[in-house]
KEKE-3310 file (N, C-alpha, C; in steps of 0.2 Angstrom, whole numbers, plus 5000, padded with zeros to 4 digits):
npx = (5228:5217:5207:5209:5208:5193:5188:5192:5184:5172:5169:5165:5155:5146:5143:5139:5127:5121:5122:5113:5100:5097:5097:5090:5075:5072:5061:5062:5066:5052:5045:5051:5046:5033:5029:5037:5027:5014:5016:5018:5004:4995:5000:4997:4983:4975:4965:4964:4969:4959:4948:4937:4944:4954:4950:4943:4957:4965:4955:4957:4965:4966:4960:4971:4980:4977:4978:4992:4997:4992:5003:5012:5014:5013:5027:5035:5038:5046:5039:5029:5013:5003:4991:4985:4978:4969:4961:4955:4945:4939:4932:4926:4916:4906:4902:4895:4884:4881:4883:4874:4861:4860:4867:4873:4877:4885:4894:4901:4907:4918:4923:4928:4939:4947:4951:4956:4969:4976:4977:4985:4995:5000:5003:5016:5024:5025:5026:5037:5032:5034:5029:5025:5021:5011:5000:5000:4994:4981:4975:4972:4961:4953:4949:4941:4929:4925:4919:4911:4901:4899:4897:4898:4903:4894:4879:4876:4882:4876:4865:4873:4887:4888:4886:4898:4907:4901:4904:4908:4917:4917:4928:4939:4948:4941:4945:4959:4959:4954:4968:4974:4972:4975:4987:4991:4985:4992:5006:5004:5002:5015:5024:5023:5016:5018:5018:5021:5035:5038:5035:5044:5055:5054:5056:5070:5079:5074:5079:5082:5071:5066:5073:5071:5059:5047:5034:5036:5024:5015:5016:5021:5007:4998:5004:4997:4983:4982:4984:4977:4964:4964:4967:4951:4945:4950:4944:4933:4931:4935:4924:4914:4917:4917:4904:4898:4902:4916:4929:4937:4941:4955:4964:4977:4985:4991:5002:5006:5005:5017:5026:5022:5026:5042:5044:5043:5054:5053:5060:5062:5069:5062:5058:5061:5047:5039:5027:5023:5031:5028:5012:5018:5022:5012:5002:5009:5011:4997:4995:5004:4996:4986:4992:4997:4983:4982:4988:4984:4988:4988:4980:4987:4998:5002:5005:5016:5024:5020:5029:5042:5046:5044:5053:5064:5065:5067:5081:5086:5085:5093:5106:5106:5108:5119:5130:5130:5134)
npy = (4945:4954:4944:4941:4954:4955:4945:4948:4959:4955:4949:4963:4965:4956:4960:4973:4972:4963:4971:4982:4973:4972:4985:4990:4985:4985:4980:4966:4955:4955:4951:4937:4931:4933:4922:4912:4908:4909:4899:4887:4888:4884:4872:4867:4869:4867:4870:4884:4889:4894:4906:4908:4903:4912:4925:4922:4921:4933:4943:4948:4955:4968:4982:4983:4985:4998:5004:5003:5010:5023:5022:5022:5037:5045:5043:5044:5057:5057:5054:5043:5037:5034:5032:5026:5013:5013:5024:5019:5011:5018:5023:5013:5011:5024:5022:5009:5015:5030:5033:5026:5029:5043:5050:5060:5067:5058:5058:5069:5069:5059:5068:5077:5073:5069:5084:5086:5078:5088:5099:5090:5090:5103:5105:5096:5102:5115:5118:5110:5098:5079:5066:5054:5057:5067:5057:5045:5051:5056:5044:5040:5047:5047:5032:5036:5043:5032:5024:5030:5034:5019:5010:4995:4983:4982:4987:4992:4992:5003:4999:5002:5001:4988:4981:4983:4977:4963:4964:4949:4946:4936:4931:4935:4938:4947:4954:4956:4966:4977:4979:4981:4992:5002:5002:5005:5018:5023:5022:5034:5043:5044:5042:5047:5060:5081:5082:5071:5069:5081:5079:5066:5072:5083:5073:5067:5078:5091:5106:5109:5107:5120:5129:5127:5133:5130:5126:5121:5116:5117:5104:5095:5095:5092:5079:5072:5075:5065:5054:5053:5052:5038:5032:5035:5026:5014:5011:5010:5001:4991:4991:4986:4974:4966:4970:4979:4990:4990:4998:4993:4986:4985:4987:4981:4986:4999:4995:4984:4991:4998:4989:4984:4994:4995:4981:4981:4988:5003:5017:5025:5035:5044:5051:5042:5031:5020:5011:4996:4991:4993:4986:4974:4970:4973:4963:4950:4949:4949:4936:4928:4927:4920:4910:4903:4900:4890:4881:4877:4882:4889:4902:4910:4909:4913:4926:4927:4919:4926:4937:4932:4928:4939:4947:4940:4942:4953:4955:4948:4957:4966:4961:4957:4969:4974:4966:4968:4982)
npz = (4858:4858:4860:4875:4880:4878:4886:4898:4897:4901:4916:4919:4913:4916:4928:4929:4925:4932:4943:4938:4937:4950:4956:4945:4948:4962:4967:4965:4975:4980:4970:4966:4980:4981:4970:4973:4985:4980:4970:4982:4987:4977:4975:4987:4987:4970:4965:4965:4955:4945:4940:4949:4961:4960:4961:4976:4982:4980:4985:4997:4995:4989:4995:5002:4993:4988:4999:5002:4991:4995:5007:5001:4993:5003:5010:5000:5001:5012:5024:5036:5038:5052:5054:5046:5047:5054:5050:5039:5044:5050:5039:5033:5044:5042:5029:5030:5038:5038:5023:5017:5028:5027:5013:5010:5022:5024:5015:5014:5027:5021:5011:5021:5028:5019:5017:5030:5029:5022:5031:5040:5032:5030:5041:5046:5038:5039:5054:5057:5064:5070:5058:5062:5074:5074:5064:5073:5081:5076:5074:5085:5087:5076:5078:5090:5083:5076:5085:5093:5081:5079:5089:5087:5080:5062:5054:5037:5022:5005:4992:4980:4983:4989:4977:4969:4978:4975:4960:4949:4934:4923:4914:4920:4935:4948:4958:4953:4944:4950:4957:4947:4941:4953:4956:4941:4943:4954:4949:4940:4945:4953:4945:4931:4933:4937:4949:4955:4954:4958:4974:4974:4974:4985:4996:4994:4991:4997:5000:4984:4978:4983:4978:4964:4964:4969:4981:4994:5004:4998:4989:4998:5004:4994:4992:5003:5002:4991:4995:5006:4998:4990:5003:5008:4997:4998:5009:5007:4996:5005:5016:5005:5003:5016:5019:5030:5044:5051:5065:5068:5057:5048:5057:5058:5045:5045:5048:5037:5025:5026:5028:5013:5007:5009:5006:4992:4986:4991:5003:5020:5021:5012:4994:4983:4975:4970:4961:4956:4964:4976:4977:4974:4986:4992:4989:4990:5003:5007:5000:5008:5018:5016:5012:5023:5028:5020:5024:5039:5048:5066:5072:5080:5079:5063:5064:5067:5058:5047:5050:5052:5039:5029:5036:5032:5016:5017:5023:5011:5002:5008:5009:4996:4988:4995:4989:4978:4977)
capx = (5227:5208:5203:5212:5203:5184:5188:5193:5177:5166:5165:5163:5147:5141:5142:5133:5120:5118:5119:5105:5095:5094:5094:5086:5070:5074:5057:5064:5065:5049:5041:5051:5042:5027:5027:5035:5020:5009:5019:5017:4997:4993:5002:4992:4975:4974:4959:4965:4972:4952:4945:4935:4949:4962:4945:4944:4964:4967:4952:4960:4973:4963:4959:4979:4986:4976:4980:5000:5000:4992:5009:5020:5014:5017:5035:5040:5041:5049:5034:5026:5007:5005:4984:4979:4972:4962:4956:4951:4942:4933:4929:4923:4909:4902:4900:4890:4881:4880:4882:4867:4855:4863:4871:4878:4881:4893:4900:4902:4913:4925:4928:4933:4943:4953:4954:4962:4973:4979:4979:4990:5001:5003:5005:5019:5029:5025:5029:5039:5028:5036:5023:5025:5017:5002:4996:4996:4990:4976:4974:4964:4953:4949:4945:4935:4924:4922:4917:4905:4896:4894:4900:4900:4904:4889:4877:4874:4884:4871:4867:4878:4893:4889:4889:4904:4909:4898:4905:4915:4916:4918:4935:4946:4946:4938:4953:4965:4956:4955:4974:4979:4970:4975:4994:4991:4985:5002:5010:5004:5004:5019:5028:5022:5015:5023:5016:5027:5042:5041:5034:5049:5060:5055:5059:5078:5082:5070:5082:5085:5065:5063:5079:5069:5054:5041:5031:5038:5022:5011:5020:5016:4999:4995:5005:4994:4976:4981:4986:4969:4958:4967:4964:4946:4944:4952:4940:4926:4931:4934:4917:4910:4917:4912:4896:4897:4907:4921:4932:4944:4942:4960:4969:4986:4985:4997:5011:5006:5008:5023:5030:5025:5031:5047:5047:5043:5058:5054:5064:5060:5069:5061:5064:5058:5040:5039:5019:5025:5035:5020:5009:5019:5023:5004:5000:5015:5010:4992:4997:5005:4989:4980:4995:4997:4978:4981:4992:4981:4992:4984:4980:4992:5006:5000:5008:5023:5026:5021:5033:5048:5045:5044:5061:5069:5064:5068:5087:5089:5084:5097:5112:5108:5112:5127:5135:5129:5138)
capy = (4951:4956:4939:4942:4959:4952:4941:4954:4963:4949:4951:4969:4967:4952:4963:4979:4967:4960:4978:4985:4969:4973:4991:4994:4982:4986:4973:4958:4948:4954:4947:4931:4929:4932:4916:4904:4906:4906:4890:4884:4888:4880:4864:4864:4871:4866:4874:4890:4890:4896:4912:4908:4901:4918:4928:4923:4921:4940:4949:4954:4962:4973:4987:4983:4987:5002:5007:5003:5018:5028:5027:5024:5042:5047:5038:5047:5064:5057:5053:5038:5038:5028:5030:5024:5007:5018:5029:5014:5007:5025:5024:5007:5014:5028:5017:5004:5020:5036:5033:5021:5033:5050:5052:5070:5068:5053:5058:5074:5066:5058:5074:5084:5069:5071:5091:5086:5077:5094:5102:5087:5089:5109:5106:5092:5107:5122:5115:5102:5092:5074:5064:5049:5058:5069:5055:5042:5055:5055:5036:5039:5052:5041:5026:5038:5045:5028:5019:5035:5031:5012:5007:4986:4979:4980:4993:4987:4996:5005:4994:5002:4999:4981:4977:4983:4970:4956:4959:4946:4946:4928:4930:4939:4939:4954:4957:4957:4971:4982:4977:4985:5001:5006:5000:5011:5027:5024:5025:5040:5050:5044:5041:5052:5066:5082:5082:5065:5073:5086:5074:5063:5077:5083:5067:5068:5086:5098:5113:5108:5109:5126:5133:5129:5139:5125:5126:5114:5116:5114:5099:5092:5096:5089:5071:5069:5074:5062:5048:5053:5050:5032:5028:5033:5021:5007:5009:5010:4994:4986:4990:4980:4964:4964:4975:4980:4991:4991:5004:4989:4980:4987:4988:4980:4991:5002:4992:4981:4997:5001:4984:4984:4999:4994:4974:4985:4994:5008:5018:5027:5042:5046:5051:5034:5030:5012:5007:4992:4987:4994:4984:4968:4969:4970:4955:4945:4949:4945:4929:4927:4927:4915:4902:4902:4899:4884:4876:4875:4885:4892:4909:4911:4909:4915:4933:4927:4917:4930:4940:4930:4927:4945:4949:4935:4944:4962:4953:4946:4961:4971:4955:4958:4977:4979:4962:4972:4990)
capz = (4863:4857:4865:4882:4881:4878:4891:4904:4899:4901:4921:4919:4910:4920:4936:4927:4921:4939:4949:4935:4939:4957:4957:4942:4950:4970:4970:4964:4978:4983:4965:4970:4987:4979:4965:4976:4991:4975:4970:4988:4989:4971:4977:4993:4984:4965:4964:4966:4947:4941:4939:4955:4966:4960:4967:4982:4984:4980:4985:5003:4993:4986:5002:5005:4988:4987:5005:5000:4985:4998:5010:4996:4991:5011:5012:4995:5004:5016:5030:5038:5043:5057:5054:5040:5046:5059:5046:5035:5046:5050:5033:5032:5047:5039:5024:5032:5042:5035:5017:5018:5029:5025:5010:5010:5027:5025:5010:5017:5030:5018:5009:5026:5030:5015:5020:5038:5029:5020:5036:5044:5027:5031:5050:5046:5033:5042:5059:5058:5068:5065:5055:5065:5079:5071:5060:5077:5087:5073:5072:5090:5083:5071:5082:5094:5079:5074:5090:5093:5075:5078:5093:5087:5071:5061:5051:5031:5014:5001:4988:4974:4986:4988:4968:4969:4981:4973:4955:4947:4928:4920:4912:4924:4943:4950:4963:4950:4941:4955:4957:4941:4944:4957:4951:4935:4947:4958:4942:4936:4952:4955:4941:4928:4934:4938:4957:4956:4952:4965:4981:4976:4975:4993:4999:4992:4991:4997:4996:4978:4974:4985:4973:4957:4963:4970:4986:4999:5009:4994:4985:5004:5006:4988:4994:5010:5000:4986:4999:5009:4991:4990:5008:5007:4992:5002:5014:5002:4993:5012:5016:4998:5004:5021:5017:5037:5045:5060:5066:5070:5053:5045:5064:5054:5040:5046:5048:5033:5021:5027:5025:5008:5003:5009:5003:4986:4985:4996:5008:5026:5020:5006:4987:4980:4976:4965:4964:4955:4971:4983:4974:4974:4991:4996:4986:4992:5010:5008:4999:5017:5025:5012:5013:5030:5031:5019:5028:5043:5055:5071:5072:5087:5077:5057:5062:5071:5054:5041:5052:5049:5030:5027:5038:5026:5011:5018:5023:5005:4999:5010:5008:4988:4987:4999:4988:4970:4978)
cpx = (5220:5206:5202:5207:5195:5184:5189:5187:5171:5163:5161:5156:5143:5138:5138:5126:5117:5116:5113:5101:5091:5091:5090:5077:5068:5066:5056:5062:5058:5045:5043:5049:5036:5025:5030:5029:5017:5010:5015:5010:4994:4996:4998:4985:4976:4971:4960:4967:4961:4953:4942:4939:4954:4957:4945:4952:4967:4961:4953:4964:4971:4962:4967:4982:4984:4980:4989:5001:4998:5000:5014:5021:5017:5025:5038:5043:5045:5046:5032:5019:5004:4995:4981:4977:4966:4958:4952:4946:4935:4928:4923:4914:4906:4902:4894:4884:4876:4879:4875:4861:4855:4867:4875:4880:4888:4897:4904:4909:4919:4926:4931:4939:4949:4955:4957:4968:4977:4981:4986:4998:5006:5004:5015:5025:5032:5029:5032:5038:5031:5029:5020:5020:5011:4998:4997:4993:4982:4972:4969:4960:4949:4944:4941:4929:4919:4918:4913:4900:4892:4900:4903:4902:4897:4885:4877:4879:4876:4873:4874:4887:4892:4889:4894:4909:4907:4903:4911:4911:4918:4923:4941:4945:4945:4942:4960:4962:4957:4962:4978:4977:4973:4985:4995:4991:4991:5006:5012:5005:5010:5026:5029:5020:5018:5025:5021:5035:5045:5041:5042:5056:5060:5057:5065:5080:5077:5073:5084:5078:5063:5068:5076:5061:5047:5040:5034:5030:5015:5011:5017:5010:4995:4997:4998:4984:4978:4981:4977:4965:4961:4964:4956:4945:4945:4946:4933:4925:4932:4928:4913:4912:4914:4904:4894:4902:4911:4925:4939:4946:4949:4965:4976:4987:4992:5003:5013:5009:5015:5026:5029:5026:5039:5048:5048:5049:5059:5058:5061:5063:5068:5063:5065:5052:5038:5032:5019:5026:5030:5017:5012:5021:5018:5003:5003:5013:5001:4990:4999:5000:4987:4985:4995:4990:4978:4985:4991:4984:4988:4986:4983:4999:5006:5005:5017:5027:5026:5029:5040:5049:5046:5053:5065:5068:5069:5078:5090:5088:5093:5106:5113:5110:5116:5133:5136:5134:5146)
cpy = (4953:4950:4940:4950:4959:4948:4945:4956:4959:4950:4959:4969:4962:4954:4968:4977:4965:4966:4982:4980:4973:4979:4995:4991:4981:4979:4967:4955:4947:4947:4940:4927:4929:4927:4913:4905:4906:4901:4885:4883:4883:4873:4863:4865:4873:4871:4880:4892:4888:4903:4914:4908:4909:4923:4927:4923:4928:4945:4951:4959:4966:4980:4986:4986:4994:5008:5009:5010:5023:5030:5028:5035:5046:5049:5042:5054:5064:5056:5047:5039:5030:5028:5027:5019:5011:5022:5026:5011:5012:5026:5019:5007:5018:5027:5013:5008:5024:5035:5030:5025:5040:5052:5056:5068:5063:5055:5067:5074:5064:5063:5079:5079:5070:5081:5090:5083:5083:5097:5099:5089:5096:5110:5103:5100:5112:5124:5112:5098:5084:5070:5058:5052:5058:5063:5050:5044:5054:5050:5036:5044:5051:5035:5028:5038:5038:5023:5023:5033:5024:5009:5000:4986:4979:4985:4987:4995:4999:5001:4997:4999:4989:4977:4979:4977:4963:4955:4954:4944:4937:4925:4932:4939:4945:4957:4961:4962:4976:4983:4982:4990:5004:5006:5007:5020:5026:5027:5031:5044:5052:5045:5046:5059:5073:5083:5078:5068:5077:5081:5070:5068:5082:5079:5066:5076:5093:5106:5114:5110:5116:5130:5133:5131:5135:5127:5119:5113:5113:5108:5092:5090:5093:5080:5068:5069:5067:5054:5048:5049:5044:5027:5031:5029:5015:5005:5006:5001:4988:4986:4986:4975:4963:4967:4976:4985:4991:4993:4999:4985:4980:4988:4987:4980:4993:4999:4985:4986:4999:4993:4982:4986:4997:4987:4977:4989:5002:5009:5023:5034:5044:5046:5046:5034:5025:5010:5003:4988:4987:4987:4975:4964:4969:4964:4952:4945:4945:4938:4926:4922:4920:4910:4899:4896:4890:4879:4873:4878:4889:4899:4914:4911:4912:4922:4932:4925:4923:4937:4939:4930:4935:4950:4945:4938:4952:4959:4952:4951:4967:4966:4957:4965:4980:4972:4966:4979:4988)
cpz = (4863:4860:4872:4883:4883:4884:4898:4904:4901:4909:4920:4917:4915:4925:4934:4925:4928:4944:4944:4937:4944:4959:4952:4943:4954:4972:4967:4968:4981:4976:4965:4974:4982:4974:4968:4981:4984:4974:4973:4988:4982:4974:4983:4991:4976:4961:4964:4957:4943:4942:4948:4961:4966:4964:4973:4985:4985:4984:4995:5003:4990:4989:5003:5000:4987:4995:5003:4997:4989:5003:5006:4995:4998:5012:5005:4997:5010:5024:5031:5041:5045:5059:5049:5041:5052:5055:5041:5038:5049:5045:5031:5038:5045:5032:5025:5037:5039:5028:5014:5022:5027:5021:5009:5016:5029:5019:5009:5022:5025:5015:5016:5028:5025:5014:5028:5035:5025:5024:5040:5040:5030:5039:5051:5043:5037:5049:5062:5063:5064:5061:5056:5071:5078:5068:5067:5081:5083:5073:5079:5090:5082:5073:5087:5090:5076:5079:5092:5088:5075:5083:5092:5081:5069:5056:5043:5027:5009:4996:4983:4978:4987:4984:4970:4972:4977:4966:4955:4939:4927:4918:4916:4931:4943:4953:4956:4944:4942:4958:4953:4942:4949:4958:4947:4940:4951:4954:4940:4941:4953:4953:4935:4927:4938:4945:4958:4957:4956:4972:4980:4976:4982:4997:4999:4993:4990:4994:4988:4974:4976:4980:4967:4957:4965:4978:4990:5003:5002:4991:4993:5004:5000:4989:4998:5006:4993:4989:5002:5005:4992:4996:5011:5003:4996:5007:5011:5001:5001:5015:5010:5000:5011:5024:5024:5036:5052:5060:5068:5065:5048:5050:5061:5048:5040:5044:5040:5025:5022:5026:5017:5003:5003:5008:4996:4981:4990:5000:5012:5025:5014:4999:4982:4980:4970:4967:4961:4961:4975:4982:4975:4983:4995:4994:4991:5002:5011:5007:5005:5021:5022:5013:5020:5033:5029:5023:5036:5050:5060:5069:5075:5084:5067:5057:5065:5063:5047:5043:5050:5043:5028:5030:5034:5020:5012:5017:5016:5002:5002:5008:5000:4984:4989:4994:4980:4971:4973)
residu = (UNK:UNK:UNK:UNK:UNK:UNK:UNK:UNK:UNK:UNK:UNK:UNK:UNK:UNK:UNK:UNK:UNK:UNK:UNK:UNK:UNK:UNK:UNK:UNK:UNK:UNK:UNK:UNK:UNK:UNK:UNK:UNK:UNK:UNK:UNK:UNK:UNK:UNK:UNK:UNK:UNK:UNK:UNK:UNK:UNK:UNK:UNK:UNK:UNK:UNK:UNK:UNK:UNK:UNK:UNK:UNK:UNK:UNK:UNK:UNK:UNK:UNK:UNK:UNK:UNK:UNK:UNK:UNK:UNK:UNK:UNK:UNK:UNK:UNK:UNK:UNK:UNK:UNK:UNK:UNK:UNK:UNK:UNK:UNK:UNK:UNK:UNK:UNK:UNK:UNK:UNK:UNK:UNK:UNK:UNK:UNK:UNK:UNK:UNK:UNK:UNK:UNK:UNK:UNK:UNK:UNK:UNK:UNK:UNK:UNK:UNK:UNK:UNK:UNK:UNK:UNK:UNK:UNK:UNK:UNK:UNK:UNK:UNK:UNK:UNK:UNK:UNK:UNK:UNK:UNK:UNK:UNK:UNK:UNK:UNK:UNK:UNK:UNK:UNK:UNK:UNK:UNK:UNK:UNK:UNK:UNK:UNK:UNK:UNK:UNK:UNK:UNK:UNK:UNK:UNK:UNK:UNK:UNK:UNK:UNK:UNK:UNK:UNK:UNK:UNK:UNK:UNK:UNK:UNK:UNK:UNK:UNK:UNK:UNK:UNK:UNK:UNK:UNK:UNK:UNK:UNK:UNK:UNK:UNK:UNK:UNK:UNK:UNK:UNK:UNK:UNK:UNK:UNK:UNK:UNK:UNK:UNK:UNK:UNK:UNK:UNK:UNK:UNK:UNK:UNK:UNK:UNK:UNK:UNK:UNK:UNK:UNK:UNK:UNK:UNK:UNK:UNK:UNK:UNK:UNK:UNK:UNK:UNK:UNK:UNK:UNK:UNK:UNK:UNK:UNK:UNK:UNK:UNK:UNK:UNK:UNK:UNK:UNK:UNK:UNK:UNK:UNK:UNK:UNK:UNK:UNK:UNK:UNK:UNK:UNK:UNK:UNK:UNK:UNK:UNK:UNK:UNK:UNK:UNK:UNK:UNK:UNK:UNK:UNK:UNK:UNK:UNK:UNK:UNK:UNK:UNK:UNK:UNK:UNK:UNK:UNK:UNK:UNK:UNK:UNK:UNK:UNK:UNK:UNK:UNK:UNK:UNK:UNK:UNK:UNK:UNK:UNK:UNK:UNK:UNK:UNK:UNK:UNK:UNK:UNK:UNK:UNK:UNK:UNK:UNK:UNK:UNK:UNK:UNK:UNK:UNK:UNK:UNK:UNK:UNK:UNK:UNK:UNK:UNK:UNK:UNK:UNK:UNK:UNK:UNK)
# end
C-alpha cells in the first residue's frame, strides 16, 4: 500500500517541479533562445569563443540592455514608453555636441530630460493620460530637438566618453561587464529596494498600495525618473561606441525594449519587473542581429527574420504556461 501511494505522488511532484520551472523562471525559453543562436553563431564563427570575438559579439547589447531595465522599470507600473529610442538617440546627439563644446550646457540637458520624465510620470497618474500617447507624443519632441542640434549624423564624443567606448580589459569582455551592471542595478531597483516593491505593487494593485499609505503619484514619478537615468546612460554608452552622434541611431529601440521585457518574462499589464529576464531578452535579441549578420542574410530580410524567431519564443513561452496551469 505505501508503494501504490509514492507512486501516486510521483506525478504530483513531477508536475509542481515542472510548473515551478516555468513559473518560477518565466525567462526560460528565453535563456534557451539565447544559447542555441550562440550555439548556431559559434559554429558559423569559431572565432567568436575569445575575449576579442565575445566583444565584438555583445557590444550592441550593451545601449539595449540598459535601455530594457529602463522599460522594464516603465512596464512594472503598468506603462509602456513608446520614446525611448527617440530619446536615446537625443541623447547620443547632445553627447557628440554639447557635452564636447558645452559641458554644463549638455549636461544640463540630460538632467532636465530626466525632470520631463517626472513631469511625464505625474501627467500619466494625475491625469490619466495613457502613457502610450504622452511618451509617443514625446518621441517627436525628441526627434525635433535632436535634428535641430545636428541636423546629419555626425559631431565627435568628449574624450572621457570615448575611453569608455575604447576600453577592453584582457580577461573579460568589456560588453559583458557593462551587461552585469546594469543587470545588478535592475536588481536592486527592482528587486530589492523598497521603490521596487511599491512600482511593482502599482502595477498589480494600486488601491492596495494607496490603502497602506503610499503615494501613487510619487511611486510613479520615481519609476519614470529612474527609467529616465537608465535611458540617459544607454544613450551615453551608445554615443562611446560610435563616438558620433544621430538622432536616428536607436529608431528600433522602442519596440526592441519592449520585446525584451516581455521575451524576459514581463507582462503589459504590469506588477512584474524580472531584470534577469530583461537582460536576457536583450541579449537574445541582439545575438539576433549578429547571427543573422553571420549567416549573410540581406538586410531586406534580417527584420522580417528576427521577427519570426522572436514570435516563436514569445509562442513557446505562451504554449508552456497554459500546458503548466
Amino acid at each position: 500500500m505505501t508503494t501504490t501511494i509514492q507512486a501516486s505522488a510521483r506525478p504530483g511532484l513531477a508536475g509542481r517541479a515542472r510548473v515551478s520551472a516555468v513559473h518560477g523562471f518565466p525567462a526560460l525559453l528565453s535563456l534557451v533562445a539565447l544559447v542555441v543562436i550562440f550555439g548556431i553563431s559559434v559554429v558559423n564563427q569559431p572565432g567568436i569563443l575569445s575575449v576579442s570575438g565575445l566583444t565584438l559579439m555583445l557590444m550592441s547589447a550593451v545601449p539595449l540592455v540598459f535601455a530594457a531595465q529602463a522599460q522594464m522599470l516603465i512596464m512594472s507600473v503598468g506603462d509602456i514608453d513608446l520614446g525611448i529610442g527617440a530619446l536615446i538617440g537625443l541623447v547620443t546627439v547632445i553627447a557628440a555636441t554639447l557635452l564636447a563644446e558645452s559641458p554644463l550646457l549638455g549636461w544640463g540637458l540630460l538632467v532636465a530630460i530626466v525632470g520631463v520624465y517626472a513631469l511625464l510620470g505625474l501627467i500619466v497618474q494625475k491625469r490619466g493620460v495613457p502613457s502610450i500617447i504622452i511618451t509617443l507624443g514625446m518621441s517627436f519632441v525628441w526627434i525635433g530637438l535632436g535634428l535641430q542640434i545636428l541636423p546629419t549624423p555626425g559631431g565627435a564624443t568628449p574624450d572621457w566618453l570615448t575611453a569608455i567606448g575604447r576600453w577592453r580589459p584582457d580577461s573579460v569582455p568589456a560588453p559583458l561587464v557593462f551587461i552585469v551592471v546594469a543587470t545588478l542595478i535592475g536588481w536592486y531597483l527592482a528587486r530589492q529596494s523598497r521603490i521596487g516593491s511599491r512600482m511593482r505593487a502599482l502595477g498589480s494593485s494600486a488601491p492596495t498600495l494607496q490603502k497602506a499609505g503610499w503615494s501613487l503619484a510619487g511611486t510613479r514619478v520615481t519609476a519614470y525618473v529612474l527609467a529616465a537615468v537608465l535611458i540617459v546612460v544607454s544613450g551615453l554608452l551608445l554615443a562611446s561606441q560610435t563616438r558620433s552622434g544621430d538622432i536616428n541611431s536607436a529608431s528600433n529601440f522602442t519596440l526592441m525594449t519592449i520585446a525584451a521585457v516581455i521575451l524576459g518574462g514581463g507582462t503589459f499589464s504590469g506588477g512584474r519587473a524580472l531584470p534577469i529576464g530583461a537582460t536576457l531578452g536583450a541579449v537574445t535579441l541582439g545575438l539576433i542581429t549578429v547571427l543573422l549578420s553571420l549567416m549573410s542574410l540581406s538586410s531586406s530580410l534580417q527584420s522580417a527574420a528576427q521577427g519570426i524567431i522572436v514570435l516563436a519564443v514569445l509562442a513557446g513561452r505562451i504554449i508552456t504556461e497554459r500546458f503548466t496551469r
